[in-house]
N, C-alpha and C positions, 0 to 999 in steps of 0.2 A: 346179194350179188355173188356169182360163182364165180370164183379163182379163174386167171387169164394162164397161171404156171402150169405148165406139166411136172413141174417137181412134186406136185402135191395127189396124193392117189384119189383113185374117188373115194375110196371110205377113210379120209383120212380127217382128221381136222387140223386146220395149218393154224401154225402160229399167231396169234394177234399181235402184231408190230404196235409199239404204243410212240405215240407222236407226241414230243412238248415244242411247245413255244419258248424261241430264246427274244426275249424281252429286251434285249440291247437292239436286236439285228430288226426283228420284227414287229410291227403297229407303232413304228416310231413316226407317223400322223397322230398319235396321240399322247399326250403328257405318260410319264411313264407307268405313275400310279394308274392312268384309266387304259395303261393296257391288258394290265390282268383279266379284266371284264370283256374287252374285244378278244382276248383268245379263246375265255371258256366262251364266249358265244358263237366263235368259230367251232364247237366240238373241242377244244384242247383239253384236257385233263392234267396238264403239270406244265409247269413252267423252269426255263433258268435263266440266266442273265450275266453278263461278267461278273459286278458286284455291284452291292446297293447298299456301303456301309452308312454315307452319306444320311440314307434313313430311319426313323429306328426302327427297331426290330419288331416290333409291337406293333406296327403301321402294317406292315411287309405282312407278318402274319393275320392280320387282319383283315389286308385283299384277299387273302392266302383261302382263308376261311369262309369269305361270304361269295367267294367264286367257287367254292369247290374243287378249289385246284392243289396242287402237290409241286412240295419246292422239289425239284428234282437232281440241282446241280449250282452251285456258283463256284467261284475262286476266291484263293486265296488273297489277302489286300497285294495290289499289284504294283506298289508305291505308286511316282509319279506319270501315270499313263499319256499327260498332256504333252508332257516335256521327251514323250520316247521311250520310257519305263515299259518292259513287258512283264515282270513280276520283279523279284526280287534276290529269289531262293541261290542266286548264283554269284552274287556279290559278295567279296571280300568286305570287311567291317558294317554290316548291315544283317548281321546274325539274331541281333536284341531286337532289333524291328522287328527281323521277321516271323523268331519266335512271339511278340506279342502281339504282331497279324496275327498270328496262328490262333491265341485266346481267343482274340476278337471273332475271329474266325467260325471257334468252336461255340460261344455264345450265340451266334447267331445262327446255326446249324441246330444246337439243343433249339429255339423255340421256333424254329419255324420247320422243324421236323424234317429235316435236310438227311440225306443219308452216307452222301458222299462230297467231299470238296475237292474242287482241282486248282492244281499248283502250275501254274506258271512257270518255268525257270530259270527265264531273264535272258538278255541279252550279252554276249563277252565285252567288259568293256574296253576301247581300244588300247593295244599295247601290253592285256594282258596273255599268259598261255592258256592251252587249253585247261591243261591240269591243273592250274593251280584255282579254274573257274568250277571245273567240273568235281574236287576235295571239296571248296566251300559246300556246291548244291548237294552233294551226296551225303552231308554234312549234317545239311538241312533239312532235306527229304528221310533221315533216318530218325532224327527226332522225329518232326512231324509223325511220321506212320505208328511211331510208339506212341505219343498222345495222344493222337487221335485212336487211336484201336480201344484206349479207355474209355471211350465215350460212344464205339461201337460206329465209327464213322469210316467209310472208305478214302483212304488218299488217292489220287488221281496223278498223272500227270501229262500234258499232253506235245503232241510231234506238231511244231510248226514250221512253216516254210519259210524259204531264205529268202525269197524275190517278195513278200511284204513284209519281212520281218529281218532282216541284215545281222546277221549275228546272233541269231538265238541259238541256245546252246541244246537245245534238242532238236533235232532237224531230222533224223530218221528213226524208221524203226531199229536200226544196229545200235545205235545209239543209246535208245532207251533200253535195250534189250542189255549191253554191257553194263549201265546206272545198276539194272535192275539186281544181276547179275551179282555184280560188287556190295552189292548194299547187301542182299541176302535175304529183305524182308519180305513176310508174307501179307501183309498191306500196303503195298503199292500196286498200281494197277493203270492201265492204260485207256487217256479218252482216245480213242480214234476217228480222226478227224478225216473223213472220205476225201474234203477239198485239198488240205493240205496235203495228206497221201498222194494226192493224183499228181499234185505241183512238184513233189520231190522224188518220187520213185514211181509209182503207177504200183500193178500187180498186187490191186487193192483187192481183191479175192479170195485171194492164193495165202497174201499175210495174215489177211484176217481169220479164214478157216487154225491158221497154224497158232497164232494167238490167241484166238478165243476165250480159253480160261482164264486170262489176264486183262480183258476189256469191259470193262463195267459199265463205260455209257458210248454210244455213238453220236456224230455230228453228220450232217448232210448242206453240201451246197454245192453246185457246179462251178465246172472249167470251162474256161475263161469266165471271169464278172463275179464270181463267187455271189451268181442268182440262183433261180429255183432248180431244182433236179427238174432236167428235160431242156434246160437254156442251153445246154453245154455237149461236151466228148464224153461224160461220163452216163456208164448206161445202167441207173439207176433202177429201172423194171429189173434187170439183171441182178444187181444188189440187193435191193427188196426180196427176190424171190428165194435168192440164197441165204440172207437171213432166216427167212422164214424156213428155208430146210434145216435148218445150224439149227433152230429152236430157239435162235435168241431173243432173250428174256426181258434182258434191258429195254433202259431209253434211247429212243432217237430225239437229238434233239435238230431242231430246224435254226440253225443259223446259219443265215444268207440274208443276201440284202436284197429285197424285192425289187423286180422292176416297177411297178407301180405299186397299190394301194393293197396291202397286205392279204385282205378278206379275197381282192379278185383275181389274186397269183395263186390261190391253191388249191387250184383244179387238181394238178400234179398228181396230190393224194388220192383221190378221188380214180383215177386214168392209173396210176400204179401200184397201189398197194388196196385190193377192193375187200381186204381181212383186217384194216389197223381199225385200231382207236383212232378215230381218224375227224376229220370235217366232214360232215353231213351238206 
């Protein structure tokens, strides 16, 4: 199928966009172990998922294995997610947790052939300031990137938004750009999140061409409903094809919550990107 961009010249060969499946968000009509199978049979080729400590490791690489697929991305342990936890890394006396998430972490990254983990960085909790939330995570975030660079693993860490998320303490790109800034190190690196971008500044184009060296994986889901790219204001063909001029290399990962049955929302791929690793 020939390219729909003009970005792309006729003797040129564009970029292969590679698509994974995020396993929390999508085929959750199926227990979670049998969605590894519904993705690689959708065409997926890598998967990620919040986190799957819960199972062991051995299990996870074992879907991992007999699907053909590639762990592409999880998180660090996120404490209590039920109770309103969005990670941890930014709490005062929870430094021991969350350096021994972080083991946990890197175990389960070594056998299931992970190359990058992303950090969470929690919510302010009320009453405290900013500074004294933002010393603990930078705190955090600078070990981590030391350990982890021993084991040859990228830290991550990602922008979320304030209208589902009240108080998290990364909220923009300024934001992380100042962490980044402070900290000094050269293993940190940014997931960017198109949906959340859009909910908290927009001018997702513009940032992303200007970051690029600093973004290791991408996410995609539309505005409003955080459903499939084309549900929404974000214009997605438009993204897609600028990635593909940028060259980038990375993963895109698909979390959003489908409006119906995951296999028959993914035309999208198919209608916007006609050069991914994509669904057949």
């Amino acid at each position: 199928m020939e390219s729909r961009y003009s970005s792309i010249g006729e003797n040129e060969e564009p970029t292969v966009l590679k698509f994974n499946a995020n396993l929390t968000q999508l085929y959750t009509e199926y227990d979670f172990l049998e969605r590894f199978a519904a993705a690689a049979a959708d065409g997926f080729q890598g998967v990620e998922y919040r986190a799957a400590y819960h199972i062991p490791k051995d299990v996870l690489a074992d879907c991992l294995k007999s699907n053909g697929l590639q762990q592409v991305l999880f998180n660090l342990p996120l404490g209590n997610w039920e109770a309103g936890e969005r990670g941890i890394a930014c709490l005062p006396g929870r430094e021991d947790e969350f350096r021994q998430g972080l083991e946990m972490a890197v175990d389960y990254a070594r056998t299931l052939g992970c190359p990058q983990l992303n950090c969470l960085a929690g919510l302010k909790p009320e009453g405290m300031q900013d500074a004294e939330v933002e010393e603990v995570l930078r705190g955090n975030l600078r070990y981590a990137a030391k350990r982890l660079a021993k084991d040859g693993i990228r830290l991550l860490v990602e922008i979320l938004n304030r209208r589902d998320n009240p108080g998290c303490v990364i909220s923009s790109i300024a934001k992380f750009e100042e962490i980044a800034r402070r900290m000094g190190s050269d293993n940190l690196y940014l997931q960017y999140d198109f949906y959340h971008l859009q909910v908290m500044q927009g001018d997702l184009v513009r940032n992303f061409e200007r970051l690029q060296p600093r973004i290791a994986h991408v996410q995609v889901a539309d505005n409003p409903g955080r459903h499939e790219p084309g549900t929404g204001e974000i214009n997605y063909p438009f993204i897609f094809a600028t990635l593909e001029r940028l060259g980038y290399d990375g993963w895109i990962g698909c979390e959003y919550v489908p409006k119906g049955r995951t296999s028959e929302g993914l035309g999208w791929l198919r209608e916007f990107v006609p050069h991914s690793e994509r669904v057949v």
